[in-house]
N, C-alpha and C positions, 0 to 999 in steps of 0.2 A: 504494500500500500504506500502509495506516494505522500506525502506532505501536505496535502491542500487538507483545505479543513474540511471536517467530517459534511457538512450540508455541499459542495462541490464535489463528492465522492461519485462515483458508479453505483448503482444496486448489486454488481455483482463484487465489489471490493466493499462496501459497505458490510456484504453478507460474510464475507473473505474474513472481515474486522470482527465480527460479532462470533462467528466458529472460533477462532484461534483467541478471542476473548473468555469465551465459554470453555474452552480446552483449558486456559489459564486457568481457570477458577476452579475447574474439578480438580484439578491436578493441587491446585492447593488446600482443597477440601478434604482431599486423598490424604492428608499429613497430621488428620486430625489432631492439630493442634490447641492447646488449653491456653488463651491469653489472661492474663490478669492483671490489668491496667490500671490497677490501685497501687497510691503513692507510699512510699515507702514501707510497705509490707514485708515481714520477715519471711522467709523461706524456713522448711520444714528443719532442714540443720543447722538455721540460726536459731528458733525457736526449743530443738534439742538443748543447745546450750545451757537455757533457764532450768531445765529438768532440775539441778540438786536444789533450786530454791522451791522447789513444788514439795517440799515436804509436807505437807498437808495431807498431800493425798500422796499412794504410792507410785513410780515413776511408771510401774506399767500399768495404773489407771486408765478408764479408756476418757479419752479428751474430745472426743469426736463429738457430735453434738448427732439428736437426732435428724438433722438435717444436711449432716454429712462436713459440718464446718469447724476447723479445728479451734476449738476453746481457749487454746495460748495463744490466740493472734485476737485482731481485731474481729470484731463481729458485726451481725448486718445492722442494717440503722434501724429495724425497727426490734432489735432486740433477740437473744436466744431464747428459743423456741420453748425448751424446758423452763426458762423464767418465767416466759409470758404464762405456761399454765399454770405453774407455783402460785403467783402472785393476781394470776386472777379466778382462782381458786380464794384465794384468803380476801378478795376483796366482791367476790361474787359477780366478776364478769365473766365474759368470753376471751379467749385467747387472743383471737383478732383484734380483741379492742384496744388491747395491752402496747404500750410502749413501754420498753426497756430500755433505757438512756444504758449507753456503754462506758468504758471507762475514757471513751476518747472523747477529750476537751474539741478536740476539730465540730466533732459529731454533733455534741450538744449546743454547740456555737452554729450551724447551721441552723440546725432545729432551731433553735430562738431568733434567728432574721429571718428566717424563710418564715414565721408566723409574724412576725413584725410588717414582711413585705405584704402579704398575702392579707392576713385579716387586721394587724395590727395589735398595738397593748395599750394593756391599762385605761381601754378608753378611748386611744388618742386611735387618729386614720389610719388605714392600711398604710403604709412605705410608698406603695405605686399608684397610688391616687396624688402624690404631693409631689410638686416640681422640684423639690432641691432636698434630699434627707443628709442629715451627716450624724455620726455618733462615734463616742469611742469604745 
């Protein structure tokens, strides 16, 4: 395929473009590969490391979570699974209703602007109704 841009093409180098497009893409599909594109996240042998401070529990404890998600790392934003039914068990809700703030300052720091932008606090406008917001 030549250079000119895609709307100047042929229907038959167009199709030429889109085969060998679609060949790329299986071929990368084929490598079934696992990304995870969350920032500074520890890997399974850096997270070994912590093992002698988990004396709490014993080292071959299982840490996996019913969801498949390893307990020494970060967890999802709306909280571990097994929390959410602990605690909404003793508070007489439903699972799904439950947020589990985590131990990550990032996490909890969204969660409070992202309700400030959206509905707003204490009263005051939503963030995205207002032409200029600043805070610290």
């Amino acid at each position: 395929m030549d250079k000119k841009p895609l709307n100047a093409q042929s229907a038959d180098a167009l199709a030429a473009l889109l085969q060998q497009t679609k060949d790329a893409y299986d071929a990368f599909q084929a490598k079934k590969l696992s990304l995870n594109m969350a920032r500074g996240k520890p890997g399974p042998e850096q997270l070994d490391l912590t093992l002698p401070l988990m004396d709490a529990l014993p080292a071959d404890a299982g840490m996996i979570s019913e969801s498949g998600d390893d307990c020494r790392n970060y967890g999802v934003l709306s909280g571990i699974s097994e929390a959410k039914k602990l605690f909404a068990d003793i508070l007489g809700a439903k699972p799904e209703e439950m947020f589990v703030g985590g131990n990550s300052s990032l996490e909890l720091m969204f969660a409070c602007l992202q309700i400030a932008y959206v509905k707003g606090i204490a009263g005051c406008p939503a963030w995205k109704t207002l032409d200029k917001v600043k805070f610290l």
